[in-house]
N, C-alpha and C positions, 0 to 999 in steps of 0.2 A: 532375546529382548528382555533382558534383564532392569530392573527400575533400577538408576542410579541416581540417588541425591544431588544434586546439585544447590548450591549456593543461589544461585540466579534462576528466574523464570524464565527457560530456555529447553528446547528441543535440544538434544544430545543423540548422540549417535546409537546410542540401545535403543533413541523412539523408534514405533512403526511410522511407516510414512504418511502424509497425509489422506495420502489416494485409499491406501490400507485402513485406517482409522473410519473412515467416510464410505468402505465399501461393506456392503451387505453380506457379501458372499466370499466369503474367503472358508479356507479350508478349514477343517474342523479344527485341527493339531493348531493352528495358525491363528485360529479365533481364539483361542484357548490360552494359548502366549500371550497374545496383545491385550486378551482381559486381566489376566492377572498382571502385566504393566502398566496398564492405564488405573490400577486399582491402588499402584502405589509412587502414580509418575502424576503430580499436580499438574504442568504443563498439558500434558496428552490428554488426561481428564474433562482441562477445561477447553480443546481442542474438539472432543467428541461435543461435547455438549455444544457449541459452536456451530461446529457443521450439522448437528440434527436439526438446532432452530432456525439454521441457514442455509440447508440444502441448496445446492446449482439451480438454476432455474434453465430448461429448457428453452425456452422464449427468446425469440430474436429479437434485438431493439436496436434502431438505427439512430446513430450519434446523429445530436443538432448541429446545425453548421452555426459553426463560430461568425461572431459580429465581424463584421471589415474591419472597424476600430480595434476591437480586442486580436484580431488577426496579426494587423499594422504594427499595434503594439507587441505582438511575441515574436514576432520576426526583427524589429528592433533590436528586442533586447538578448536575442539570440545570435544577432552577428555586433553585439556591441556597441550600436551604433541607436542609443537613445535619444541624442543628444539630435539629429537629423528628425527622427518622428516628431518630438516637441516643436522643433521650429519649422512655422510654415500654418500649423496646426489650432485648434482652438483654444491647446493648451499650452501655447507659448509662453504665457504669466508663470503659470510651474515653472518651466527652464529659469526664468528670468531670476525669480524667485532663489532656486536653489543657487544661482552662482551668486548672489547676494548675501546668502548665508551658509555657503557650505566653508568659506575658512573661518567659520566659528566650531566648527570637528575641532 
């Protein structure tokens, strides 16, 4: 795990891995490598620093359910078909709207 310079702010294949950076326990020989790369590797450096002030959290948290409107709308615009949720809807003025000005693109 040699520091190599690079040009760009970039993990490179000499970095340790993130898991290894962020674990406590690694073997002696092995901590010892990735100190002396993370001493001359900016990327990994600011990587460590990173995960110590951001540690994983334990803690379960269950996702909100999505609005029916904001639902309606991502399934639209996921099969393409915006043009079907607009009309019909509260916000049939937008539709109307954008075909009155979209051949001004």
């Amino acid at each position: 795990m040699s520091a190599i310079r690079a040009n760009a702010f970039t993990k490179t294949r000499a970095c340790p891995s993130t898991e290894d950076i962020s674990s406590r326990r690694l073997p002696r020989g092995k901590s010892d490598q990735m100190v002396r790369h993370i001493a001359g590797c900016e990327f990994c450096a600011a990587e460590r620093s990173f995960l110590s002030a951001y540690s994983p959290t334990t803690e379960e948290h269950e996702a909100a359910e999505m609005p029916a409107n904001l639902r309606r709308l991502a399934e639209a615009l996921l099969r393409g078909k915006l043009k079907d949720y607009y009309e019909g809807s509260k916000y049939s003025g937008i539709l109307s709207y954008h075909n009155r000005v979209s051949h001004l693109n």
